[in-house]
C-alpha positions as CSV (number, residue, x, y, z in Angstrom):
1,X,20.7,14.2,52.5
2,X,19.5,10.6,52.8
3,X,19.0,8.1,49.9
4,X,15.4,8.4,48.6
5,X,12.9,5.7,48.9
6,X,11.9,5.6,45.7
7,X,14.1,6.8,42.6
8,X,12.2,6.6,39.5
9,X,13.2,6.9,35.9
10,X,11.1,7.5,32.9
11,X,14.2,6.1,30.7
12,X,13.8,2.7,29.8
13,X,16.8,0.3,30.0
14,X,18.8,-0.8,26.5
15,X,17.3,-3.5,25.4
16,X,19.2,-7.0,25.6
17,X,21.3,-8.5,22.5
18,X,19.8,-12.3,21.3
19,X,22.2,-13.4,18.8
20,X,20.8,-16.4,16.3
21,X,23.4,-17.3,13.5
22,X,25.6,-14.0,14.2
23,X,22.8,-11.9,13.6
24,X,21.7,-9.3,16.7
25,X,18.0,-9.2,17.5
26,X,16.5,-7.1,20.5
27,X,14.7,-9.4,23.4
28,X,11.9,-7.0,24.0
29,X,11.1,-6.3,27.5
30,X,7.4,-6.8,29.6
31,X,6.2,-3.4,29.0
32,X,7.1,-4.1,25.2
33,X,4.4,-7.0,25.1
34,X,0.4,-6.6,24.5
35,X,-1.5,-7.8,27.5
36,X,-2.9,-10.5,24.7
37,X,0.9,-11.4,24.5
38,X,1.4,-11.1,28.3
39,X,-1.1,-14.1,28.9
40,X,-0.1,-16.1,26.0
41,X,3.3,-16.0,27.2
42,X,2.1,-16.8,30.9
43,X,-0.3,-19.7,29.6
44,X,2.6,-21.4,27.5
45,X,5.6,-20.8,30.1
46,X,3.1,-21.9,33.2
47,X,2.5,-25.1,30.9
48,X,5.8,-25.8,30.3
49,X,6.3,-25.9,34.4
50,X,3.7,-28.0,34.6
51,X,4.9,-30.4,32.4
52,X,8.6,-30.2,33.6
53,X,6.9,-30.9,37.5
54,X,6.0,-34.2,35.9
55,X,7.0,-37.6,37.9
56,X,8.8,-39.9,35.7
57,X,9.4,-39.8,32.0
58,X,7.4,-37.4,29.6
59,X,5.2,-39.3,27.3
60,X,5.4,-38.5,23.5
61,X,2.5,-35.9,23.9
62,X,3.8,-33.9,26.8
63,X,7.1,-33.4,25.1
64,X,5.6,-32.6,21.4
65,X,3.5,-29.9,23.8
66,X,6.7,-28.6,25.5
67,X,8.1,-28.3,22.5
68,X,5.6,-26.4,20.8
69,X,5.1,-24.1,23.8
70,X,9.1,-23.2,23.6
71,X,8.4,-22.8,19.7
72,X,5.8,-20.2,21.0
73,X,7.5,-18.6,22.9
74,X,10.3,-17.8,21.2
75,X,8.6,-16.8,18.5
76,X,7.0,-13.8,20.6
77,X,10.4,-12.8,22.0
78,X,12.0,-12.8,18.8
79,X,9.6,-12.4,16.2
80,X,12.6,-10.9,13.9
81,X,14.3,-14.0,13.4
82,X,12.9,-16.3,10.8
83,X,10.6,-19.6,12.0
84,X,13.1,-21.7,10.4
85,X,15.9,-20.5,12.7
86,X,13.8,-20.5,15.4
87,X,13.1,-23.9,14.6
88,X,16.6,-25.1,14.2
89,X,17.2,-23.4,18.0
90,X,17.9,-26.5,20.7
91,X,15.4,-27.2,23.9
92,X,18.6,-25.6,25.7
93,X,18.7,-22.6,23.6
94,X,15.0,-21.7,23.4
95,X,14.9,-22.3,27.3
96,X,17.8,-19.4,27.8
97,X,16.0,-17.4,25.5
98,X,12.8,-17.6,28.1
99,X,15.1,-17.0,30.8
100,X,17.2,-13.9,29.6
101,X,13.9,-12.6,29.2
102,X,12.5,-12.9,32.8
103,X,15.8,-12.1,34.0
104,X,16.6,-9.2,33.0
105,X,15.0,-6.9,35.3
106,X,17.3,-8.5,37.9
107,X,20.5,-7.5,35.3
108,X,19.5,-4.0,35.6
């Protein structure tokens, strides 16, 4: 018998692992988000392109607003870990945390 076109599961995947200080806290995936949450996380991540597409250096502003957006935006996909670890997170860290999350349909 041929492979089917279409194979569909009503099983959602596990859930990926974000450590922060040792401690294990679930990324949540797209169907875990509101669609209020959906287009907050579009309008801050689409910002933070927009600002990283930028010619020459970033001006104070622009990188207070990056910042702020990756602040956001961590604190949607990880809501369990406290504002003040979030906070101590690096540009570097808060940026893999953002990509982990739209990667990981391609990981399944």
């Amino acid at each position: 018998m041929p492979d089917p076109w279409l194979d569909l599961t009503t099983q959602p995947p596990p859930r990926l692992e974000v450590r922060v200080d040792g401690v294990p806290h679930e990324l949540p995936r797209f169907d875990d988000l509101s669609i209020n949450e959906r287009r907050q996380l579009a309008r801050d991540w689409s910002r933070v392109i927009a600002i990283d597409a930028q010619e020459g250096d970033l001006s104070p502003a622009d990188a207070s607003e990056r910042e702020e957006r990756l602040l956001s935006i961590t604190g949607l996909l990880l809501p369990g870990v406290p504002s003040e670890a979030r906070a101590r997170l690096g540009e570097e860290q808060r940026e893999a945390v953002v990509m982990l999350f739209f990667g990981q349909r391609a990981l399944r």
